[in-house]
DRENPA-3360 file (N, C-alpha, C; in nm, 2 decimals, always signed):
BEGIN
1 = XXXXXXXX = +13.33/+9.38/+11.80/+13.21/+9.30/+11.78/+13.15/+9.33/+11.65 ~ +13.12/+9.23/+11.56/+13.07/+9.22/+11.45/+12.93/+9.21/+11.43 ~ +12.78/+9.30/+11.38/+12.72/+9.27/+11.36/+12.70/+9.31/+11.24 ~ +12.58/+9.18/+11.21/+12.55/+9.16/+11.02/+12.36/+9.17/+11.04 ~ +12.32/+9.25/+11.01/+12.22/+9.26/+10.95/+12.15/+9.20/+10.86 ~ +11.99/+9.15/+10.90/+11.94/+9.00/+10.86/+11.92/+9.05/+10.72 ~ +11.92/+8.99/+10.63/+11.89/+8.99/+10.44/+11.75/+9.05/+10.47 ~ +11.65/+9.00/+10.54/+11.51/+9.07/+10.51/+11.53/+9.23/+10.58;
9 = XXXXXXXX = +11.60/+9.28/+10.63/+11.59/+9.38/+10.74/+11.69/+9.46/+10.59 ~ +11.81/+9.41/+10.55/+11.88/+9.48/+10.41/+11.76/+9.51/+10.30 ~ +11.68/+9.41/+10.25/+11.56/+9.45/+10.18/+11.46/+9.55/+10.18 ~ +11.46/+9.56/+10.33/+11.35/+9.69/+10.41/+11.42/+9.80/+10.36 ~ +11.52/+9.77/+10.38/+11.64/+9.94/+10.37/+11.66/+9.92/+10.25 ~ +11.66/+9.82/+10.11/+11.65/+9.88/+9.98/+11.51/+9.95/+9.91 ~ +11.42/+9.87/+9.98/+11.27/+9.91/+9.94/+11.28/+10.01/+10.01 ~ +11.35/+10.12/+10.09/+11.27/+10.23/+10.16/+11.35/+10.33/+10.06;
17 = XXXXXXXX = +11.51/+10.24/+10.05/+11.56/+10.34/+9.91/+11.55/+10.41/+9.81 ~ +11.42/+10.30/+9.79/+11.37/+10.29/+9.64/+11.21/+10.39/+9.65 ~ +11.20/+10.43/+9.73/+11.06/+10.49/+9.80/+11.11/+10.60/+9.83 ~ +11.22/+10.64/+9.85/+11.29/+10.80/+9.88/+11.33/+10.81/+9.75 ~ +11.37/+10.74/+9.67/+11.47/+10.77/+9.55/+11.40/+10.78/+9.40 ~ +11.23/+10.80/+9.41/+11.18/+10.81/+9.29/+11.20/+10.88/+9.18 ~ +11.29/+10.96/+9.23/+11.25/+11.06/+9.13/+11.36/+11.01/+9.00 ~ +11.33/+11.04/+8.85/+11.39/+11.02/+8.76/+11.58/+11.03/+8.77;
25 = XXXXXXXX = +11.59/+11.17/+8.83/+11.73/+11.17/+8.83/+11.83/+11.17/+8.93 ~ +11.76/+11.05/+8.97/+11.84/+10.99/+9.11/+11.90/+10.84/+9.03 ~ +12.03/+10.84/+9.04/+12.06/+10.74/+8.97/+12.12/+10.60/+9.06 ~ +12.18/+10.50/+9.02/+12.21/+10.39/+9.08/+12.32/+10.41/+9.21 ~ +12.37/+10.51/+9.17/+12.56/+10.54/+9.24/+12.47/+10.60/+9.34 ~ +12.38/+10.71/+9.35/+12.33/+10.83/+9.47/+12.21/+10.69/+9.57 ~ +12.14/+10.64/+9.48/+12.07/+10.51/+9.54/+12.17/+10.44/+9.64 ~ +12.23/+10.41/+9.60/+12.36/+10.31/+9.64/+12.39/+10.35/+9.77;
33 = XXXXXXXX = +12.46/+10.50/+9.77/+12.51/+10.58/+9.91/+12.42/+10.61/+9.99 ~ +12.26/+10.60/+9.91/+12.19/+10.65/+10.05/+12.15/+10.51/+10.15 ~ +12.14/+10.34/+10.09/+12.14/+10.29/+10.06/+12.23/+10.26/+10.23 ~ +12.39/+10.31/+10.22/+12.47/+10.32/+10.30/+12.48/+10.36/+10.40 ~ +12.44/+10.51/+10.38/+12.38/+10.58/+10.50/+12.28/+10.52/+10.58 ~ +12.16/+10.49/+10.51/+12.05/+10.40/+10.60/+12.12/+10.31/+10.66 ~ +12.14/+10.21/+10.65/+12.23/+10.11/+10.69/+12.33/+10.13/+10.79 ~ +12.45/+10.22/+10.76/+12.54/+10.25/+10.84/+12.42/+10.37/+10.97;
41 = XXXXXXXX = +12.33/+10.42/+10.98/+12.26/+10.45/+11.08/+12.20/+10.35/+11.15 ~ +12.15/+10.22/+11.11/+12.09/+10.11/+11.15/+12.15/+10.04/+11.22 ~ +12.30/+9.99/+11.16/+12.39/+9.97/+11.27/+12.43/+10.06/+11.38 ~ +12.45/+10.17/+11.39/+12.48/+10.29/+11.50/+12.40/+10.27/+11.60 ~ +12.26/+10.22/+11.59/+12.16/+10.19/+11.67/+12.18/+10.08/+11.76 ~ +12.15/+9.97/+11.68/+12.17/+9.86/+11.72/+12.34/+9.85/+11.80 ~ +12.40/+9.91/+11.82/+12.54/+9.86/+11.85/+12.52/+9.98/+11.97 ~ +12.48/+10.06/+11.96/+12.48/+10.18/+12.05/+12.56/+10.30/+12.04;
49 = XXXXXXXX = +12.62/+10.28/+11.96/+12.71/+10.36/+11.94/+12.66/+10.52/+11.87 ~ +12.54/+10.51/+11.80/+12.44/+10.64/+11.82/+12.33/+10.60/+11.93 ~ +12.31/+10.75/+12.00/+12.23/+10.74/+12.14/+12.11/+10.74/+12.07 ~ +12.02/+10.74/+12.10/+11.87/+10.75/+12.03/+11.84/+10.90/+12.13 ~ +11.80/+10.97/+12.04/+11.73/+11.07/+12.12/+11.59/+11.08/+12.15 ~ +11.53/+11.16/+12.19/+11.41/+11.18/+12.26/+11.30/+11.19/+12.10 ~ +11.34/+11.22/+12.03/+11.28/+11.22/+11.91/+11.28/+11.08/+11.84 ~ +11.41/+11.03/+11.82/+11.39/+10.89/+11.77/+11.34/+10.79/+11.83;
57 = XXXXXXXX = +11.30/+10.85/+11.99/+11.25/+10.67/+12.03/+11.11/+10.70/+12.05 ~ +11.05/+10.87/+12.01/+10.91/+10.90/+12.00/+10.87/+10.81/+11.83 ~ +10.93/+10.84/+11.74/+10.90/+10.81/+11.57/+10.91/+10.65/+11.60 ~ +11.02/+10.62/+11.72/+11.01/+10.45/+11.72/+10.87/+10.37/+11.77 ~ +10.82/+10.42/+11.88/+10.73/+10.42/+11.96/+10.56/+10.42/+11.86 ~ +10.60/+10.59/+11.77/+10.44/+10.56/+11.68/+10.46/+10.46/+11.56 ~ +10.58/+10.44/+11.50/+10.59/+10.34/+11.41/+10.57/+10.18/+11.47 ~ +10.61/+10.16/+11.54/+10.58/+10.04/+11.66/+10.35/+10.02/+11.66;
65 = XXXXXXXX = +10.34/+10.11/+11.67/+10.19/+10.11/+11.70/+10.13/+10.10/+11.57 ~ +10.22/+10.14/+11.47/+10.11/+10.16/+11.37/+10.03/+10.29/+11.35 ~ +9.91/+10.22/+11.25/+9.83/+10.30/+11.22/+9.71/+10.34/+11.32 ~ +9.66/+10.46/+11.36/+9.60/+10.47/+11.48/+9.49/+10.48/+11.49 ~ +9.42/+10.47/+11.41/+9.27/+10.41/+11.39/+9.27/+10.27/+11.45 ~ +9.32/+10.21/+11.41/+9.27/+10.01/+11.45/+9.34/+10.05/+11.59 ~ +9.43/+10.07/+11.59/+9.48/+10.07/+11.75/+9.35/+10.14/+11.87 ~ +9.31/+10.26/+11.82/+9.18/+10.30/+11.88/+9.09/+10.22/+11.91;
73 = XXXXXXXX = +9.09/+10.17/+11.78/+8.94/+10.07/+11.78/+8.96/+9.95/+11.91 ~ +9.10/+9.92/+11.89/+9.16/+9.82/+12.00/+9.14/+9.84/+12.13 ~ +9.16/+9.94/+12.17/+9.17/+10.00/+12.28/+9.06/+10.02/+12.31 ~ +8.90/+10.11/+12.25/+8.81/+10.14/+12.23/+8.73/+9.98/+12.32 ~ +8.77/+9.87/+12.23/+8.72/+9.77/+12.27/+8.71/+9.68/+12.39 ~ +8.90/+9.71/+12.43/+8.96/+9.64/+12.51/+8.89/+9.67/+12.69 ~ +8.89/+9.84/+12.67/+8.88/+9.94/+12.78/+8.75/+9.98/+12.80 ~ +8.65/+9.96/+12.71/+8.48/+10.03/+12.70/+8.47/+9.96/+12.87;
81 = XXXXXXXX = +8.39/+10.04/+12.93/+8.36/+10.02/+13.06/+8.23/+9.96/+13.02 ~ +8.20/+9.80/+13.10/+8.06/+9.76/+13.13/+7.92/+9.83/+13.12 ~ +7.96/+9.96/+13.19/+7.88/+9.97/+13.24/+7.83/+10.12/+13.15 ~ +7.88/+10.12/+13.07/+7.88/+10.24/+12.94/+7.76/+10.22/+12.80 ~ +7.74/+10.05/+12.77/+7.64/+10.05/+12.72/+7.48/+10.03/+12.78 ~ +7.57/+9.98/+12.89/+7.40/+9.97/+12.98/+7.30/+10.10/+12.97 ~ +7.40/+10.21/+13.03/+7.35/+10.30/+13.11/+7.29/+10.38/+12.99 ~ +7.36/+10.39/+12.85/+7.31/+10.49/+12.72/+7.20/+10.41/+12.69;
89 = XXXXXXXX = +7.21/+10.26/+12.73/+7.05/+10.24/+12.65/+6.94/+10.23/+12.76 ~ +6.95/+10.27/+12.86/+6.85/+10.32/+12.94/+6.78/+10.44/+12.91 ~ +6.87/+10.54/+12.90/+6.84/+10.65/+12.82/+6.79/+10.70/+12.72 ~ +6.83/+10.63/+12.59/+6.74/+10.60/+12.44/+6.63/+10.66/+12.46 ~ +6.56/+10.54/+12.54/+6.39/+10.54/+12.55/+6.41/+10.66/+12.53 ~ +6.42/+10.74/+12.69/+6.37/+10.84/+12.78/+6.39/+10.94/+12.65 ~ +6.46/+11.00/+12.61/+6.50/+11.10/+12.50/+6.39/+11.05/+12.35 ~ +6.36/+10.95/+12.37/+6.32/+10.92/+12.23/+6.12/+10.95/+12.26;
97 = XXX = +6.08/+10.93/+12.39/+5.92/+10.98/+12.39/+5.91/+11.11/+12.47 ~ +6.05/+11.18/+12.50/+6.03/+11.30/+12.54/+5.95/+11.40/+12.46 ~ +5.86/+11.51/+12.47/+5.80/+11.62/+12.35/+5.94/+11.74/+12.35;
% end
């Protein structure tokens, strides 16, 4: 079974190339191979033919979520119980003409 990997998903994997491979004396040929390796790992996935371990499907899982701030905030918003702003601004007052 043959699979080809989409042109924008190839692009992801040269721009990530290009993001590992800054440095001055990394040249076109070492770019190229890593280039391969990403790739040839990408397929191993997708085909199953590498297992994903307990580690890779953790890094898959927080890259999946993002950045974890807005996601909080999401959640923060989704999940705040009813009954959580009621009850703190009852209290305000009380705290605020205590001596």
């Amino acid at each position: 079974m043959s699979i080809t990997i989409k042109g924008e998903t190839l692009e992801k994997i040269r721009a990530l190339c290009s993001t590992i491979s800054v440095a001055p004396h990394v040249d076109k040929d070492l770019r190229d191979e890593l280039f391969t390796h990403l790739e040839e790992k990408l397929l191993g996935y997708i085909t199953g033919e590498i297992k994903l371990t307990e580690e890779d499907a953790f890094i898959l899982v927080r890259e999946h979520f993002g950045k974890m701030p807005p996601v909080k905030k999401l959640l923060q918003r989704v999940y705040v119980s009813p009954a959580c702003p009621a009850v703190s601004g009852r209290f305000v007052g009380f705290f605020a003409v205590r001596p």
